[in-house]
ZAMARGU-4260 file (C-alpha; in steps of 0.2 Angstrom, whole numbers, plus 5000, padded with zeros to 4 digits):
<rodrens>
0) 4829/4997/4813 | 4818/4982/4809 | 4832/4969/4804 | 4840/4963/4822 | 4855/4958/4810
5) 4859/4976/4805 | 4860/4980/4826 | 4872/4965/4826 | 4882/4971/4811 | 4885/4989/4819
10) 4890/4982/4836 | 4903/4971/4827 | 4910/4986/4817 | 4912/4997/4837 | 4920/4983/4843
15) 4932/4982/4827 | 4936/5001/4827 | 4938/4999/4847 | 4950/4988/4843 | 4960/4994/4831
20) 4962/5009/4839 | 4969/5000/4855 | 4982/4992/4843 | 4985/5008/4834 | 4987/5018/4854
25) 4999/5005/4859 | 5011/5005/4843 | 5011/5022/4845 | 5016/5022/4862 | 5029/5007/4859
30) 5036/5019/4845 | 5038/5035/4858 | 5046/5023/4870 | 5059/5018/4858 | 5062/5036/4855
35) 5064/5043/4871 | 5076/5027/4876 | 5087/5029/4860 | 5092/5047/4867 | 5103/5039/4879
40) 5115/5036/4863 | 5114/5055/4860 | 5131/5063/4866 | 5122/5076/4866 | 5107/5072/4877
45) 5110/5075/4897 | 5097/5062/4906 | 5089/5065/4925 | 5105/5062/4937 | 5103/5044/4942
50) 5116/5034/4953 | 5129/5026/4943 | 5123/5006/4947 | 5105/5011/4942 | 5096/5008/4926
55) 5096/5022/4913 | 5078/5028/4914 | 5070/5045/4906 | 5051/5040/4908 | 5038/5029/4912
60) 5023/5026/4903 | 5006/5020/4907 | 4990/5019/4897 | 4990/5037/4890 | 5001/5046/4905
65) 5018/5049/4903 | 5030/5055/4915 | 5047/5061/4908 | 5063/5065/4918 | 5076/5076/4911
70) 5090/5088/4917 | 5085/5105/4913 | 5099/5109/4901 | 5093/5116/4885 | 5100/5105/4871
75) 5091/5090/4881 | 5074/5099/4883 | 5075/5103/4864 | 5082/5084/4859 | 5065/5080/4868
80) 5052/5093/4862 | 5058/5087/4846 | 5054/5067/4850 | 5037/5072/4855 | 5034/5082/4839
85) 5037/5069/4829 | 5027/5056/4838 | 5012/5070/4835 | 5016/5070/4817 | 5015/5050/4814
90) 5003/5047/4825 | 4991/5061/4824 | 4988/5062/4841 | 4995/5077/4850 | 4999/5084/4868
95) 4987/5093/4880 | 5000/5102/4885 | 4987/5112/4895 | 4983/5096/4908 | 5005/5094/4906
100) 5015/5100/4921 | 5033/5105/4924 | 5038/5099/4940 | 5054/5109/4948 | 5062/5108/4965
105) 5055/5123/4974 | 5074/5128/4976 | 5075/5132/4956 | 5080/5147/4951 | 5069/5157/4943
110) 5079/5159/4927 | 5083/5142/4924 | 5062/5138/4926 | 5057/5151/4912 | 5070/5144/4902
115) 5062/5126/4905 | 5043/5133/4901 | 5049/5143/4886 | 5058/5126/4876 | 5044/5114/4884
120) 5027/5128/4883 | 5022/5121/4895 | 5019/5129/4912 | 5026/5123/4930 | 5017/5117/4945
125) 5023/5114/4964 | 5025/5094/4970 | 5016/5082/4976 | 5005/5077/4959 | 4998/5060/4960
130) 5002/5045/4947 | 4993/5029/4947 | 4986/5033/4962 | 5001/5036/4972 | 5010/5056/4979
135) 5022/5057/4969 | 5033/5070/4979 | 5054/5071/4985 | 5054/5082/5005 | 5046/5077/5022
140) 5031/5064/5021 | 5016/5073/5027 | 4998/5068/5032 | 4991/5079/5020 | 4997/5066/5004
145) 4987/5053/5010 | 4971/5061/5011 | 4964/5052/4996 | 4968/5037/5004 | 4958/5041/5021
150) 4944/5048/5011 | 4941/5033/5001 | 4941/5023/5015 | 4930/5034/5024 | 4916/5035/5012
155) 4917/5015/5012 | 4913/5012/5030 | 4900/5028/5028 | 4891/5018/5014 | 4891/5003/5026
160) 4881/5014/5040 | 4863/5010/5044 | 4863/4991/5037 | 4864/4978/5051 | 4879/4969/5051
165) 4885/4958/5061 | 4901/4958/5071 | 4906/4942/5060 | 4902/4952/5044 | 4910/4967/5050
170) 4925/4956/5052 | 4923/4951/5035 | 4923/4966/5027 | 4938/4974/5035 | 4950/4957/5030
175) 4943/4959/5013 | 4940/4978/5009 | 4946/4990/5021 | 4963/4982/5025 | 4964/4978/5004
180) 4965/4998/5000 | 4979/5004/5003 | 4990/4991/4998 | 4995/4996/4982 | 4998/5011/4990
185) 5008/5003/5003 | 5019/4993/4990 | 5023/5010/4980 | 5028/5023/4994 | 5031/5019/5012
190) 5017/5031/5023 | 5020/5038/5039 | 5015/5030/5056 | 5002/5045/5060 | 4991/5038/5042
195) 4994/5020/5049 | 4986/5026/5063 | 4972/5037/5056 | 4966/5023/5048 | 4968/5011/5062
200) 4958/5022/5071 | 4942/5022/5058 | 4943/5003/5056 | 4943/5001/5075 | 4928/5015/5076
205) 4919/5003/5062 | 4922/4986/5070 | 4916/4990/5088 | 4902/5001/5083 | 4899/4999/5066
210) 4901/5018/5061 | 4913/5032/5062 | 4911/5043/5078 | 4903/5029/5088 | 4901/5029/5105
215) 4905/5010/5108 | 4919/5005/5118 | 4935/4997/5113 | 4935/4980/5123 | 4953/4978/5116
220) 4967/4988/5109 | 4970/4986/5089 | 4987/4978/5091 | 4980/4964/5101 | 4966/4959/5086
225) 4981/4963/5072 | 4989/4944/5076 | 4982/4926/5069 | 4972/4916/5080 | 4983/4903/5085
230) 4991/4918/5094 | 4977/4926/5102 | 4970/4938/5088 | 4956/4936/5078 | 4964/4938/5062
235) 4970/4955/5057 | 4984/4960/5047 | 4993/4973/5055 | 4995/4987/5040 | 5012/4992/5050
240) 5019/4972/5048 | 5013/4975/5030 | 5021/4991/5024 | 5038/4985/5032 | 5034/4968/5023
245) 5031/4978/5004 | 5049/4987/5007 | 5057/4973/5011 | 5063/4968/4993 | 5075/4980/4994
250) 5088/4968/5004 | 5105/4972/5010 | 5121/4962/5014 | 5122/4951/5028 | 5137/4960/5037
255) 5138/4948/5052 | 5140/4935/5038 | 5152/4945/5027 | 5162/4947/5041 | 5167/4931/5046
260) 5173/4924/5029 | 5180/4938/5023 | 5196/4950/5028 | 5189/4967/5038 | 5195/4977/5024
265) 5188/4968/5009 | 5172/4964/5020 | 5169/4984/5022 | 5174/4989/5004 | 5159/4977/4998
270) 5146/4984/5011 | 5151/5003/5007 | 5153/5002/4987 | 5144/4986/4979 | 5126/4987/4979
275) 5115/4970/4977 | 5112/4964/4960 | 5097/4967/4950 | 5100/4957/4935 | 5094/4939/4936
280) 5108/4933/4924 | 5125/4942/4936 | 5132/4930/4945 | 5130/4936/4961 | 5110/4938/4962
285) 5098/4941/4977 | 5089/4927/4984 | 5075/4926/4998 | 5080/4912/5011 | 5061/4913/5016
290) 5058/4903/5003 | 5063/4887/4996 | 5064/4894/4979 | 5072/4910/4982 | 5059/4922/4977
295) 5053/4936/4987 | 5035/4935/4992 | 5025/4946/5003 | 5018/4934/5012 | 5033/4927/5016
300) 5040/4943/5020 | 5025/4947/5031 | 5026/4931/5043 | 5045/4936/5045 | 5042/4953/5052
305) 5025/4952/5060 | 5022/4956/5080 | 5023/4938/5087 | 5014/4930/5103 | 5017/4913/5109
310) 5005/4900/5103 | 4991/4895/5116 | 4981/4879/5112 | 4966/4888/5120 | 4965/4897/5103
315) 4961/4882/5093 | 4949/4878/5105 | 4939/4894/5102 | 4944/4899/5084 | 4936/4884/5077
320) 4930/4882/5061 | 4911/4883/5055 | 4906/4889/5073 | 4898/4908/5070 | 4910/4922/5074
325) 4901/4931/5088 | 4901/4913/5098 | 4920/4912/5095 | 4923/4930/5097 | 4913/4930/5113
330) 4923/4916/5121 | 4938/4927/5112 | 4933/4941/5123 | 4930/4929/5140 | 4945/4924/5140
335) 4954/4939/5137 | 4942/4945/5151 | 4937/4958/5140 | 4915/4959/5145 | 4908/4973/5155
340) 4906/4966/5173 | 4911/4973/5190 | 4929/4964/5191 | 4933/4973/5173 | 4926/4989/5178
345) 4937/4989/5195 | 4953/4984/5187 | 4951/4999/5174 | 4949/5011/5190 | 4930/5012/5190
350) 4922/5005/5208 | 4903/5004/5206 | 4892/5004/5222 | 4877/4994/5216 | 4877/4995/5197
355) 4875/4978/5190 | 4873/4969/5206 | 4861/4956/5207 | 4854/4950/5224 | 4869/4960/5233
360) 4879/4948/5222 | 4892/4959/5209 | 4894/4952/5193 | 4907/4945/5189 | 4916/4928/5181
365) 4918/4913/5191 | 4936/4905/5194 | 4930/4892/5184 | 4926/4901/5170 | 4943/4909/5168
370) 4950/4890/5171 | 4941/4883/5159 | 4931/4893/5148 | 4925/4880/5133 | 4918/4868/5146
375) 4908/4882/5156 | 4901/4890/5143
</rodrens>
């Protein structure tokens, strides 16, 4: 190609066809939404059972994956099939039916799940499937859902190994990577305590030894460095405080508060039978009292559940700003009397005879230091 233009020219007529089909892919998606929603008008059509205060829904839709819920009578299923051959028809763009799945309770009869894979073709497989990321799945959490997660963040903190980092930079990287990934997770389904924990423990093994397996020892346990550092912590979110914090948009009545302005029986009709409003423009509508404004806000949220500790002005002292983290965190550990000498060792159990002593002296802080560490050290 000897005329630059002519490169230019054809990189302007890729990004014009990328373009249009975006456009083209997103009318076509708008156009099966409408289709799908307009089959709640259908006497016919018998939707996925929903309780009666929720939102009719028969499927979400992101980018190209589509999740569709349904009942498994027949005249539905067909009502369906015969949305989604039409789509293929105007749009030219047709199901892989082989990456589709139908997704039963395991409890189905057989019968009923033929007649499901014979109107759909399409063949069924057993829960949980992922969706953006998330186990998508109905029984008892297990461990095993979340293995995606723990991988990910495994292979992180392995990618990490061999570099020498810092304890300041290790700190750094946990606030604003480790404790980052599973979030979205964390906002979408609510995990159990044992992956909380499983992943405490890899962050723990990463910030004390900086690798998985190491052999370092825990100078303090995680729930002590999972508060802010006007409380004694060097800053850690506690991923328990924040998975409370996610789910706590879904509200409920103040009882205490119904109950005192309104009769007993009226006041226990409303708390068994009217559910908080989800429309903004319904009279009655939720609003956070954490915030001036009303709106619900993690962070907000997050403060208002948190593990608290009673302020110490010490912590000011040593958290301060611009000096390096291993000074501060050093001083953090000093006053928490958290440093191998032989007073530590003896209050854990251990009662060496001569290690660490030093002219028949044992180490150990002096009352000063404890008294006053910022001035001693």
């Amino acid at each position: 190609m000897d005329n630059p233009m002519d490169f230019l020219n054809q990189q302007e007529e890729s990004r014009k066809v990328i373009r249009y089909h975006l456009l083209y892919s997103s009318i076509s998606a708008e156009a099966l939404s409408r289709a799908l929603n307009s089959l709640h008008q259908n006497l016919y059509f018998c939707g996925f059972g929903l309780p009666k205060w929720s939102p009719k829904i028969n499927h979400l839709s992101y980018a190209y994956d589509t999740i569709i819920f349904s009942s498994s009578d027949a005249t539905s299923l067909k009502l369906i099939v015969e949305v989604l051959r039409a789509n293929e028809t105007a749009s030219g763009q047709l199901i892989n039916k082989a990456k589709s799945a139908v997704y039963l309770h395991h409890l189905t009869n057989v019968d009923i799940t033929d007649k499901v894979q014979r109107i759909t073709g399409i063949n069924r497989q057993e829960f949980p499937f992922r969706y953006l990321g998330c186990p998508i799945f109905y029984a008892r959490r297990k461990m095993e859902y979340y293995h995606d997660l723990m991988k990910k963040v495994l292979d992180k903190i392995q990618s990490w190994q061999g570099k020498l980092l810092l304890i300041g930079g290790r700190v750094v990287l946990i606030n604003h990577v480790l404790q980052r990934m599973p979030i979205h997770l964390l906002s979408a389904v609510n995990p159990p305590a044992s992956v909380i924990n499983k992943l405490y423990k890899m962050i723990a093994q990463f910030f004390w030894s900086n690798s998985i397996g190491g052999k370092a020892r825990h100078w303090a346990s995680w729930d002590s460095l999972c508060l802010p550092k006007e409380e004694g912590g060097p800053g850690f979110r506690s991923l328990h405080d924040m998975s409370r914090a996610l789910f706590l948009l879904e509200g409920t009545w103040n009882e205490t508060r119904l109950m005192q302005i309104l009769p007993h029986d009226i006041a226990s009709h409303i708390i068994a039978n009217i559910k908080r409003s989800a429309l903004s423009d319904e009279l009655d509508k939720p609003f956070w009292m954490m915030e001036p404004k009303g709106y619900f806000t993690v962070k907000s949220a997050w403060d208002y559940v948190r593990r608290r500790r009673d302020q110490n002005a010490v912590f000011t002292n040593i958290w301060v700003k611009g000096l390096p983290f291993k000074i501060a965190f050093f001083m953090w550990k000093v006053w928490k009397r958290r440093i191998p000498l032989d007073d530590f060792f003896k209050w854990l159990g251990y009662y060496p005879q001569d290690v660490g002593a030093v002219e028949n002296q044992p180490r150990k802080l002096c009352h000063k230091c404890f008294s006053n560490p910022l001035q001693h050290i």
